[in-house]
N, C-alpha and C positions, 0 to 999 in steps of 0.2 A: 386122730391125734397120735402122735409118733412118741415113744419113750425117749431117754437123754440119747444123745449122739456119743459113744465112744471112738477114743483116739485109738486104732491101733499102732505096733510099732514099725516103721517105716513108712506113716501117712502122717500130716501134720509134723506136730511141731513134735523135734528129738524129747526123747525121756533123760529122766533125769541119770546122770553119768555117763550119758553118750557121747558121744565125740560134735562140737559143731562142724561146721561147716569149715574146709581147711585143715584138717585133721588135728584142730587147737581144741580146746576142752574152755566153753563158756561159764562161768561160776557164775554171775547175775542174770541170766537171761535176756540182758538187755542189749537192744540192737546197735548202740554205741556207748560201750562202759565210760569210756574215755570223755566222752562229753558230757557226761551225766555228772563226773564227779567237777569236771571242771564247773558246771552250771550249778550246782549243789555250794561250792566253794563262792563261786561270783556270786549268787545269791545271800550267801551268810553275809561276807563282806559291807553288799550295798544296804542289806538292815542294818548292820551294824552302824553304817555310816548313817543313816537315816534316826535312829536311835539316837546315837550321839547328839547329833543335831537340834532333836526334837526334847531330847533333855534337860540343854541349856536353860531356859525358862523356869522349868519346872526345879530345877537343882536350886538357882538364885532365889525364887521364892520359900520355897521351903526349906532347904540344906544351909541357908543362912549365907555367910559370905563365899562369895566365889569371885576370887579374885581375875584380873585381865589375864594373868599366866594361864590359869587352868582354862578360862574361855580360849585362850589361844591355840593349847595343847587337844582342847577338845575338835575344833576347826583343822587343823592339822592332820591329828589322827583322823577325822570322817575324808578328809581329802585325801588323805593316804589311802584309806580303805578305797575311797570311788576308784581310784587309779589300779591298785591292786586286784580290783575285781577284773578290768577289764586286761588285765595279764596274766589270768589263770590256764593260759594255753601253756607259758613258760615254766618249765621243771620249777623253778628258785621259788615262783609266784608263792607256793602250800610252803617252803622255810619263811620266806618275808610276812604271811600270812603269819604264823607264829610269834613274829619276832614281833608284829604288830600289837600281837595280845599281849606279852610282856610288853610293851610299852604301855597300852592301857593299862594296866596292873599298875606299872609305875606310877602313873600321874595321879596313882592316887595318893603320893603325897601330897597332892597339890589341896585335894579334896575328895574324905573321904566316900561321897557317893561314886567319884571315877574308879574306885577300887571295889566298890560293888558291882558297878557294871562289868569292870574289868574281868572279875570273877566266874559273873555271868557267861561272859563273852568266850569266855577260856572254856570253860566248859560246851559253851556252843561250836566251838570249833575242834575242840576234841572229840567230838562226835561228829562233828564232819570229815576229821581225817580218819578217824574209825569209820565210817558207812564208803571212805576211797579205799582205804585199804582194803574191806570185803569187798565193795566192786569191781576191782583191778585186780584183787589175788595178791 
């Protein structure tokens, strides 16, 4: 039986504050930052939208009345997100992202459980573009 295996330096994988490969300086270790945060972002998105969806039911029965507006603004919004996730390659996608969570926030005039979730959501995606911006530098 053999002891642990050490890395030394220039075997394996660079230590930490080396230079990567390219003479660029990698901060996440990941072999493509770039798709990580976009996949990271598509991913929040299509729960979101999945969320939404799967709330409706549960909001009318228990949240009391919900009007056709707010069903419609709920429908919308997750149809937004589905589309929005699959354009996270695009710079704007992480601003319309955003802009999408204020508008959930908003319709919770309409009802307020959409302004809890909205809440939620806002939060959820502030920590998504917190874990982009440490992946990306």
């Amino acid at each position: 039986m053999t002891g642990p295996v050490e890395e030394r330096p220039g075997k394996g994988a660079p230590t930490e504050g080396a230079p990567a490969e390219g003479g660029g300086q990698r901060r996440s270790g990941l072999r493509n930052p770039d798709k990580a945060a976009r996949g990271l972002g598509a991913g929040t998105l299509a729960l979101e939208a999945l969320v939404l969806l799967l709330a409706i039911q549960p909001i009318r029965v228990v949240g009391g009345d919900l009007s056709g507006a707010a069903i419609g603004a709920i429908v919308a919004l997750a149809v937004a997100c589905v589309a929005l996730a699959g354009q996270m390659k695009r710079a704007w996608a992480w601003h319309a992202g955003t802009v999408l969570q204020g508008l959930l926030l908003l319709s919770g005039l309409l009802h307020w459980s959409l302004f809890a979730l909205g809440v939620m959501f806002a939060l959820v995606w502030a920590y998504a573009l917190h874990v982009r911006r440490v992946i990306l530098g």
